[in-house]
N, C-alpha and C positions, 0 to 999 in steps of 0.2 A: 547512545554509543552503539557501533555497528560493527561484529566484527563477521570474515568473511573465510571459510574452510573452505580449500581445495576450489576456490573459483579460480577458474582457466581466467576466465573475464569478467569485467562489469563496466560497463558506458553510462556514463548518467547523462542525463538530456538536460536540454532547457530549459528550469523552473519558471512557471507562467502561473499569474495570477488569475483565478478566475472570478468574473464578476458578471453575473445577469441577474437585473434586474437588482432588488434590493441584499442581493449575495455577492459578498467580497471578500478579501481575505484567506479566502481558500488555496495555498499553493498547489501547482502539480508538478510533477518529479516525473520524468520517463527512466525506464531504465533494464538494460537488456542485460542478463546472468546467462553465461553459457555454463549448462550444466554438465554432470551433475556435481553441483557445489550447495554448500548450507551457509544462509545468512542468518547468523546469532547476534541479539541487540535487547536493548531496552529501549521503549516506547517512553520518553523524557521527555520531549520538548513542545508537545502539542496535548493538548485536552482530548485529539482523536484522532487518527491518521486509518487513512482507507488505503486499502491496499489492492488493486482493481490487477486480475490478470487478463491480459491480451491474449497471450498465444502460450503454448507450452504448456508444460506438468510440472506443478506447483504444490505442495502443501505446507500449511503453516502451523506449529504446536506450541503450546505453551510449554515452559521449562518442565513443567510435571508430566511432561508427557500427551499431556490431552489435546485431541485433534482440536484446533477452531474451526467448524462450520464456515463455510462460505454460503453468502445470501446473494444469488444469480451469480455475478462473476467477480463478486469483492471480500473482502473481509474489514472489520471494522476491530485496532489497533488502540484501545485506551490507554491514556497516560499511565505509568509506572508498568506497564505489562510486558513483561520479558518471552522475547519469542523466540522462536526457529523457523526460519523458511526456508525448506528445501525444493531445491530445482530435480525433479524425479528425473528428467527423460536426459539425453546426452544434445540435444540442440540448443538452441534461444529461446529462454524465454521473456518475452515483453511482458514488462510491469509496470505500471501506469501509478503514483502513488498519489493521495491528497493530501494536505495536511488543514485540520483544523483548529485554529487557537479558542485559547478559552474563554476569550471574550464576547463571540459569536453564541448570538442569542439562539435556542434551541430553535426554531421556528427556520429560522437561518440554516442552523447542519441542517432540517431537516429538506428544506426548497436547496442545499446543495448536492446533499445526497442525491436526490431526485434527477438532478441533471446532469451532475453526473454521470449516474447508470445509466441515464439515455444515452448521453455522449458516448461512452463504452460499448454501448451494446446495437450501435447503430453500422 
């Protein structure tokens, strides 16, 4: 469940399945927040959702307060974890999300993560 403070806007894009090679299952979610607004949710429905930014001033906290680290341009979203993501600066920002079920063998997030962050950061 996702709720959404003071966004002017949010466009969700085209959820597309990604699949290379023995990786499947992986959803991705486009989605532009004009800031500055806060997305407050809990992380329910997937084993792990990635949270990849494109463009913009982003930070994401957990309800206690505590920053979550970002690892190069993403963050990694586990099931039951109640967040905050705030859009810092006053333009667009692109967010790029994955989502991962929890049937996807470890070896799997990890060749999707992998190409993922190529994909993102190319």
């Amino acid at each position: 469940m996702t709720h959404l403070e003071n966004a002017t806007a949010a466009a969700y894009g085209n959820e597309t399945l990604l699949g290379c090679g023995s990786v499947s299952s992986v959803t991705l979610r486009e989605m532009s927040l004009k800031g500055p607004c806060v997305v407050s949710g809990v992380q329910n429905l997937y084993a792990e959702e990635l949270v990849f930014v494109m463009s913009g001033a982003v930070d994401i906290f957990e309800v206690d307060g505590e920053h979550v680290a970002f690892e190069d341009n993403f963050v990694s979203i586990l099931q039951g974890q109640r967040y905050h993501l705030h859009v810092t600066s006053p333009g667009t920002a692109k967010i790029v999300t994955a989502t991962v079920p929890a049937f996807l063998e470890a070896e799997k997030v990890a060749a999707a993560k992998a190409h993922l962050k190529k994909l993102t950061t190319q």
